[in-house]
C-alpha positions as CSV (number, residue, x, y, z in Angstrom):
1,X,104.0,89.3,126.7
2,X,105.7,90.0,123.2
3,X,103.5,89.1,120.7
4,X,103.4,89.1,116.4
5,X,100.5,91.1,115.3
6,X,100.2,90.6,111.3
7,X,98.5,93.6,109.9
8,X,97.2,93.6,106.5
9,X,96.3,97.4,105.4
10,X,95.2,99.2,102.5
11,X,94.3,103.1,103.5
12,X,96.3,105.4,102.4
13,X,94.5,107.8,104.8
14,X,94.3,107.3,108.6
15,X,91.1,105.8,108.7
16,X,93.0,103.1,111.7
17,X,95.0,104.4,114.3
18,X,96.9,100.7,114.7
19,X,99.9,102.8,117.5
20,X,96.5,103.9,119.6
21,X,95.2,100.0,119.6
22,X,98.7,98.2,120.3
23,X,101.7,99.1,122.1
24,X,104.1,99.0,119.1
25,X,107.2,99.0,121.3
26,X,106.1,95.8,123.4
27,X,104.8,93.9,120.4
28,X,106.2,93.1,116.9
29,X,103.8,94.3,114.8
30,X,104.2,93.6,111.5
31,X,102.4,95.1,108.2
32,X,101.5,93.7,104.6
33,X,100.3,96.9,102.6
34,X,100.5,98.7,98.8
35,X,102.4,101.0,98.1
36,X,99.0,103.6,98.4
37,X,98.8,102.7,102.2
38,X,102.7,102.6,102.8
39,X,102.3,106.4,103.8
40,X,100.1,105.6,106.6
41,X,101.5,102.5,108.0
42,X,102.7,103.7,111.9
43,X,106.4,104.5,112.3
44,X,107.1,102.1,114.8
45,X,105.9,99.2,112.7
46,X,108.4,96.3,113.2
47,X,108.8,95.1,109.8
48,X,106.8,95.8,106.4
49,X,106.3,94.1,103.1
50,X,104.6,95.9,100.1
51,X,102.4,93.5,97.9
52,X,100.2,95.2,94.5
53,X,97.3,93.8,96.5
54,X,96.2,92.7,99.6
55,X,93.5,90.9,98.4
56,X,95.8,88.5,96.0
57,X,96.4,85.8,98.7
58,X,99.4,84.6,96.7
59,X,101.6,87.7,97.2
60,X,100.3,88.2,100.4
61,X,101.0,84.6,101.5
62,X,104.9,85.1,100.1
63,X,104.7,88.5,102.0
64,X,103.6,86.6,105.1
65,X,106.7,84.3,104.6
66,X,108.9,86.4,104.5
67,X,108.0,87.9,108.1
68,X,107.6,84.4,109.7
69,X,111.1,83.5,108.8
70,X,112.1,86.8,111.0
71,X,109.3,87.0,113.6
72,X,107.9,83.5,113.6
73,X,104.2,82.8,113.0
74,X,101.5,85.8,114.3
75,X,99.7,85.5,117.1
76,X,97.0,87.4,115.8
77,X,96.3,88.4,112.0
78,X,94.4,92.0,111.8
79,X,92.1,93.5,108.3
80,X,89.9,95.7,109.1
81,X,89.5,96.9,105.4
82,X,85.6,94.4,104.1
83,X,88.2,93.8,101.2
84,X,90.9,92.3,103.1
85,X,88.3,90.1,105.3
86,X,88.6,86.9,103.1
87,X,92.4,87.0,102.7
88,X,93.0,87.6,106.6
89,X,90.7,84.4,107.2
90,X,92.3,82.4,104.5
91,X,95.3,83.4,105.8
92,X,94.4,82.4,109.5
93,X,93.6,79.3,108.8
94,X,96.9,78.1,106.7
95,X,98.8,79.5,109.4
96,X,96.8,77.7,111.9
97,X,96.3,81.1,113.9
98,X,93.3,82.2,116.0
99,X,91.0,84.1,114.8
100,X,87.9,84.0,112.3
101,X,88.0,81.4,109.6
102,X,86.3,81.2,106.4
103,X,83.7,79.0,107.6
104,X,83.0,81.7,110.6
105,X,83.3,84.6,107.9
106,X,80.9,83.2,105.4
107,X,77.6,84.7,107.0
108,X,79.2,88.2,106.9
109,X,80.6,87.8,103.3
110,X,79.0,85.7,101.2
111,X,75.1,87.4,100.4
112,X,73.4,84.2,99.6
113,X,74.6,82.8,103.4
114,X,73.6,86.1,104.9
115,X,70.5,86.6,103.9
116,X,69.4,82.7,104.6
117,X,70.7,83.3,108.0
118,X,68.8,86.8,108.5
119,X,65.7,85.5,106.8
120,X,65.7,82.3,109.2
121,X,65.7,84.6,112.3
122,X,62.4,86.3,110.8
123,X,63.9,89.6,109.8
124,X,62.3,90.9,106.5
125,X,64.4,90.3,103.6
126,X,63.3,91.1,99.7
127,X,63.2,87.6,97.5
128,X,66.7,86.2,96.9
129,X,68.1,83.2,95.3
130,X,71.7,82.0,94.1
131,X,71.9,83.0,90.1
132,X,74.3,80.6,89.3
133,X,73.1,81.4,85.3
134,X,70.9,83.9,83.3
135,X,68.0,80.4,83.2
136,X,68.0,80.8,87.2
137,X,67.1,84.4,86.8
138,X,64.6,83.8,84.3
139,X,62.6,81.3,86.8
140,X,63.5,84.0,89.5
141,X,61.6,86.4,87.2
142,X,58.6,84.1,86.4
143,X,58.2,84.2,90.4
144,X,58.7,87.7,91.5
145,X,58.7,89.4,88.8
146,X,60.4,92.3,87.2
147,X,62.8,94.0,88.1
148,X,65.1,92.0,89.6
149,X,69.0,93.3,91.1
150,X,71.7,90.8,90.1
151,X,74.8,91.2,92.5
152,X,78.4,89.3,93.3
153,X,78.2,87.5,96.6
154,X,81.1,88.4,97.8
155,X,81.3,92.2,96.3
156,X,81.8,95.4,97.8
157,X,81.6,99.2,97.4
158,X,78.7,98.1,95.1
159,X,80.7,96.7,92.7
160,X,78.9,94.6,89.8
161,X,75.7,95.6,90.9
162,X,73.2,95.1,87.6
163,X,69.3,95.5,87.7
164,X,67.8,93.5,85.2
165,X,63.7,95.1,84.0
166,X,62.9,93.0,81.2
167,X,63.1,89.7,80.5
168,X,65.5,91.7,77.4
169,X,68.1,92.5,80.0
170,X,68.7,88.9,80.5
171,X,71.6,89.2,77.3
172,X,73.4,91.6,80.3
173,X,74.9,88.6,81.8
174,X,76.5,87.3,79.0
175,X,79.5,89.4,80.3
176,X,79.5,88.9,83.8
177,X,82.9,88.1,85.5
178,X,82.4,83.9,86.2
179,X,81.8,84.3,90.1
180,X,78.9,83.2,92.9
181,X,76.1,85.8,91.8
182,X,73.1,86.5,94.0
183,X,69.5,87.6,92.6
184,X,67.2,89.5,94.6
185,X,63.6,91.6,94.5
186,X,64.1,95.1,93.2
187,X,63.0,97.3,96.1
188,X,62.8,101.1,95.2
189,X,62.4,102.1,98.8
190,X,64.5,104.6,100.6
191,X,68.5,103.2,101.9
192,X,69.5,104.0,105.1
193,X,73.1,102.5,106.8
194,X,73.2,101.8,110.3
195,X,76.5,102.1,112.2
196,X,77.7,100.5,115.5
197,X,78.9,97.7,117.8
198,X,77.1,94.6,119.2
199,X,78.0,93.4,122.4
200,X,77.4,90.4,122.2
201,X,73.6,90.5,123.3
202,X,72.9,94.1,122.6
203,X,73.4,97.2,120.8
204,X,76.3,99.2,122.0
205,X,76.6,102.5,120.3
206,X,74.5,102.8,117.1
207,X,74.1,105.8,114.5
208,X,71.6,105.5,111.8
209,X,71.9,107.4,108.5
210,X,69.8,108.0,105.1
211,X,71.8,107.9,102.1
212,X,71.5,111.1,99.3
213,X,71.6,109.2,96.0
214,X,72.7,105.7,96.4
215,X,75.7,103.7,96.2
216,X,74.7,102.0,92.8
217,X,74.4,105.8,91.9
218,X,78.2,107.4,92.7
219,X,79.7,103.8,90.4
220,X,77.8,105.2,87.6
221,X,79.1,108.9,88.4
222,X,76.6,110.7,90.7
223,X,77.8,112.4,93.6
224,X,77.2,110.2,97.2
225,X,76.2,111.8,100.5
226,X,74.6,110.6,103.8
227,X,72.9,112.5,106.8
228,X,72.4,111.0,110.5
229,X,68.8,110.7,111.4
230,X,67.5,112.4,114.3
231,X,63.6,111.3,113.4
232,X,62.6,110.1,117.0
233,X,59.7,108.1,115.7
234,X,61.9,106.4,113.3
235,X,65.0,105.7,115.0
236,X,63.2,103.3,117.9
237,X,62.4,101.3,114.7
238,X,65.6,101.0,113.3
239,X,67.5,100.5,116.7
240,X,65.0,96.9,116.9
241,X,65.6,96.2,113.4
242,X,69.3,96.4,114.3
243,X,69.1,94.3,117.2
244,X,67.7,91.4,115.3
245,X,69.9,91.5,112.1
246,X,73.0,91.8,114.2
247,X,72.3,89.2,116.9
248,X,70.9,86.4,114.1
249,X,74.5,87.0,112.8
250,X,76.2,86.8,115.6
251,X,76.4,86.3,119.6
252,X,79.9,87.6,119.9
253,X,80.9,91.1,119.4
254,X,80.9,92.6,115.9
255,X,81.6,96.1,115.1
256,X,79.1,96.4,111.7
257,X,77.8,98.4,109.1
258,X,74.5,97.0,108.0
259,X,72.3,98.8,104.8
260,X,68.1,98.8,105.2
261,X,65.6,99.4,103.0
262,X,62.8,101.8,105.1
263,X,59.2,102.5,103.3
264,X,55.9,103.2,105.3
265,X,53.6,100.6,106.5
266,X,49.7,101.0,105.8
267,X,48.8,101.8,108.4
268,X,51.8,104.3,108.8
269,X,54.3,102.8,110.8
270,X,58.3,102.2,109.0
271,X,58.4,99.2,106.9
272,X,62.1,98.2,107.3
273,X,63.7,95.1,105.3
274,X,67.2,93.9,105.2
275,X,69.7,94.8,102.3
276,X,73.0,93.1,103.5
277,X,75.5,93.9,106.6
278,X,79.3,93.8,106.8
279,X,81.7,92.6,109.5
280,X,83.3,96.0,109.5
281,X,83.3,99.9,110.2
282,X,81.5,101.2,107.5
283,X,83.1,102.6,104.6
284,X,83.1,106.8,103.3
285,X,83.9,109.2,106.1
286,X,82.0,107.0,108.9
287,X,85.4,106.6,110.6
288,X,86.4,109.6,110.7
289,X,83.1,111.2,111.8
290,X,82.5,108.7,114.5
291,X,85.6,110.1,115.6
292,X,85.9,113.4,115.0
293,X,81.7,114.4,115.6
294,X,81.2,111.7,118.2
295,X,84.0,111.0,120.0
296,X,84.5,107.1,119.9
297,X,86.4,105.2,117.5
298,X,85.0,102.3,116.0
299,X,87.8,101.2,114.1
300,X,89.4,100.5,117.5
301,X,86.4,98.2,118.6
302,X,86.9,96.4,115.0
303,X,90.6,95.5,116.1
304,X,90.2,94.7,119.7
305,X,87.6,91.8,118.6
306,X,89.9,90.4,116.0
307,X,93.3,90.9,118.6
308,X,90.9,88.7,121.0
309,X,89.9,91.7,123.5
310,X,86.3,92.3,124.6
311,X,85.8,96.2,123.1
312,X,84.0,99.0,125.7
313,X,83.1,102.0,124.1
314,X,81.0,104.4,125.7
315,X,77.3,105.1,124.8
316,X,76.8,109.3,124.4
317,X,74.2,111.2,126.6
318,X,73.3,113.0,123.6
319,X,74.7,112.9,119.9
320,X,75.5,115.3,117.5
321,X,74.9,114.9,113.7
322,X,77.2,114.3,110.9
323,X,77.2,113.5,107.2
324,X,79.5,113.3,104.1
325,X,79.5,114.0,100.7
326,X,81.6,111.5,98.3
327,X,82.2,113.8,94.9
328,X,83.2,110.9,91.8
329,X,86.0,112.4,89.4
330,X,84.0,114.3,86.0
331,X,86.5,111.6,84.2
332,X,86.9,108.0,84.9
333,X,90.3,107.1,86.8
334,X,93.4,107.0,86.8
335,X,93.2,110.7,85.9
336,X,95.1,114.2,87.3
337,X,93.3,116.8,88.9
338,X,94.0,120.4,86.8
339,X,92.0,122.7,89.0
340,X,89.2,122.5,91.7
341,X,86.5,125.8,93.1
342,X,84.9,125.8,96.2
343,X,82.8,129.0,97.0
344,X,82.4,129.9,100.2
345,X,79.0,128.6,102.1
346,X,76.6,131.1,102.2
347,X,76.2,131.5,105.8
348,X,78.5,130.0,108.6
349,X,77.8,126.2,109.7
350,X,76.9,125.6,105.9
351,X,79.9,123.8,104.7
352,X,82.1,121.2,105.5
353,X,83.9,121.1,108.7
354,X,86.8,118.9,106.7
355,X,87.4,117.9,103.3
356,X,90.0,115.8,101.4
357,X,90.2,117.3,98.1
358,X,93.3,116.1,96.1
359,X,95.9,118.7,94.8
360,X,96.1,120.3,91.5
361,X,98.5,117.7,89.9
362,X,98.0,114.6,91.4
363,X,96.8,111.5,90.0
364,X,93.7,110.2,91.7
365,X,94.2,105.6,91.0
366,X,92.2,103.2,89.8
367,X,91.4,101.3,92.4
368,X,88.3,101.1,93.5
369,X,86.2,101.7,96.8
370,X,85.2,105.1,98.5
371,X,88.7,106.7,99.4
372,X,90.6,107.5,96.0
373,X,87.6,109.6,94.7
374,X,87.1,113.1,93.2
375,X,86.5,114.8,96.7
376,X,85.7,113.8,100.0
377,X,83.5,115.9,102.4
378,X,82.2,115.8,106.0
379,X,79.8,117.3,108.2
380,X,77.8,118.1,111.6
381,X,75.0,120.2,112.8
382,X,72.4,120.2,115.3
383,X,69.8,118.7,113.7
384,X,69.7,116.1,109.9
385,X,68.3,119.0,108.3
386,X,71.1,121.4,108.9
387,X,73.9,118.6,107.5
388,X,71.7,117.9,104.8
389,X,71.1,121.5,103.6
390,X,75.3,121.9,103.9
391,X,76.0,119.0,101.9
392,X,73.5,119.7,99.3
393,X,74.8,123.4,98.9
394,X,78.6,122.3,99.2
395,X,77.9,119.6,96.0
396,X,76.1,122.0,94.2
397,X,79.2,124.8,94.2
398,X,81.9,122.5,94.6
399,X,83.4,122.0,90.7
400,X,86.4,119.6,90.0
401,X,88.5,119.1,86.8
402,X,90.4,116.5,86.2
403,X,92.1,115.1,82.7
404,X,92.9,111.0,81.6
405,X,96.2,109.9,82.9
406,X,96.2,107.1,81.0
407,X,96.1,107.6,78.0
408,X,96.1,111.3,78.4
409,X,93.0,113.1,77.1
410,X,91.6,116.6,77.0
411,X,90.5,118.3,80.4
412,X,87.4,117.2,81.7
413,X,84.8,120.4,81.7
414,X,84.6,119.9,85.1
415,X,81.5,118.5,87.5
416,X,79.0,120.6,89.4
417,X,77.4,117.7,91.7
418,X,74.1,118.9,92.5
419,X,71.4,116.4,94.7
């Protein structure tokens, strides 16, 4: 049967393969995109419209207009991007099309709704509370104490992300954007991201992954990495954690990319709490390593659920291990890269087996998120130590300069990004 698929898509890269999950030629399968992710839109798309943003539901909506006058009203509306999640359900439900609503997206979007829903499973979750003002946070204090993490409920990439140690650091609000704000424990224990599908009732394929700085880290200008764990008296651990986060979110299918706090117990065993989870493939390389290193393609998974199909992806025998290295430009964007050095590894298998490093001249946008950034870099090995050594070496002899595009400034000395 001919159907409309609406796609709304923002990669400029290929982190989706849409012509591998649809047939475009028996389907109309229409995209809303920028002009960054024009480029990788497939060529057998039936119709596209440009919008500056797919997260502005206004032009999108006009966008959307536009191809039901042609194609008549989708079938199916497709974002697989976390930013793009709240547009596709607003979307949906104006349109009156099938498909997760606002009401069903809530738990995976909105912090405050997700940790409530984790917490009442009994997972462990750090102290929270809506901050709906800096007094809120103040009483917060008074009953955890300091320091506290102030976050948007509905942010990504890390964005907004404040920690608050004195009751002094209250004034810091003062300039906060006016949206729904979360306030939570401070918990200075190790981050690891887990990766995979739920079935439904179980875990399908699942990767789990310690972070090399942290996230809060690369927005202030540190380089990012991560490294697959192959710890076999951890990884049991996190595989139950898993289980319980993902089915008190959900008893359908979810493809999801859920962040952990991991510390050590007393009496020695992991100590694992929840940080927050998203209804997506995670973000960085992870698509392209779960593809490339391990041979199944999550991003698929992502868009079978939301096109209405039940996903099957296979669970490897044995896995290999991968990482990636996220290098931030040494000047804030928009800038142009002038120049960029990568030494040669010291011994084979210690540097990246792919990289995305922009070319002299080009202008690396502002716009936010993990895939317009200085350099990107991935990884496998045999064993977490292996891709951790490469990725540590490759960020401390990979060097980048880049000058202001806008206005234009003096070149940048450039950025060794050790860890």
């Amino acid at each position: 049967m001919n159907r409309h698929i609406l796609v709304i898509h923002r990669w400029r890269d290929r982190h989706a393969l849409y012509e591998c999950y649809i047939d475009h030629g028996s389907h109309q399968v229409t995209y809303v995109t920028t002009g960054l992710g024009l480029g990788s839109v497939p060529a057998g798309a039936t119709a596209v419209r440009v919008v500056p943003a797919t997260d502005d539901l206004t032009e999108v909506m006009q966008a959307v207009d536009g191809l039901i006058t042609r194609f008549g009203r989708p079938d199916r509306v497709i974002a697989l991007n976390e930013g793009d999640l709240d547009t596709a359900a607003l979307v949906r439900e104006r349109l009156g099309c099938a498909g997760q609503d606002t009401a069903q997206l809530a738990r995976f979007r909105d912090k405050l709704v997700m940790a409530e829903t984790v917490a009442a499973a009994g997972v462990a979750v750090p102290g929270f509370a809506d901050a709906p003002d800096a007094a809120t946070v103040h009483a917060f204090a008074e009953a955890h104490g300091w320091p506290l993490i102030v976050k948007p409920r509905k942010g990504t990439a890390s964005r907004g992300v404040l920690r608050l140690d004195s009751e002094a650091d209250l004034a810091l609000l003062r300039d906060r954007p006016v949206e729904p704000q979360l306030v939570q424990e401070f918990c200075g224990e190790a981050v690891f991201h887990i990766d995979g599908l739920w079935t439904g009732d179980r875990l399908g394929p699942w990767r789990a992954s310690r972070y090399v700085n942290t996230c809060v880290d690369f927005t202030r200008g540190e380089a990012l990495g991560s490294v697959e764990v192959d710890d076999a008296e951890l990884l049991p651990a996190l595989g139950a954690f898993t289980a319980a986060v993902a089915g008190a979110l959900s008893d359908e299918p979810w493809v999801f990319h859920l962040e952990v706090f991991v510390g050590t117990a007393p009496d020695g065993s992991p100590r694992l709490s929840f940080l927050e989870a998203g209804y997506r493939v995670g973000g960085a390389e992870i698509p392209f390593l779960w593809r490339e290193v391990h041979g199944i393609d999550l991003m698929h998974a992502a868009f079978d659920i939301q096109i209405g199909r039940r996903p099957d992806l296979p669970v490897p025998a044995g896995w290999r291990t991968g990482g990636w290295l996220l290098v931030p430009t040494p000047v804030s964007a928009p800038c142009r890269v002038v120049g960029w050095d990568l030494p040669e590894p010291p011994a084979h298998g210690e540097g990246p087996y792919a990289h995305v490093i922009p070319e002299e001249g080009k202008v690396i946008p502002r716009v936010g998120g993990y895939e317009y950034v200085g350099a990107r870099f991935r990884f496998q090995g045999d064993s977490s130590g292996d891709v951790e050594k490469a990725l540590v070496g490759t960020a401390s002899r990979f060097r980048l300069e880049c000058v202001a595009h806008e206005p234009v400034g003096a070149a940048g000395p450039g950025r060794t990004c050790a860890l």
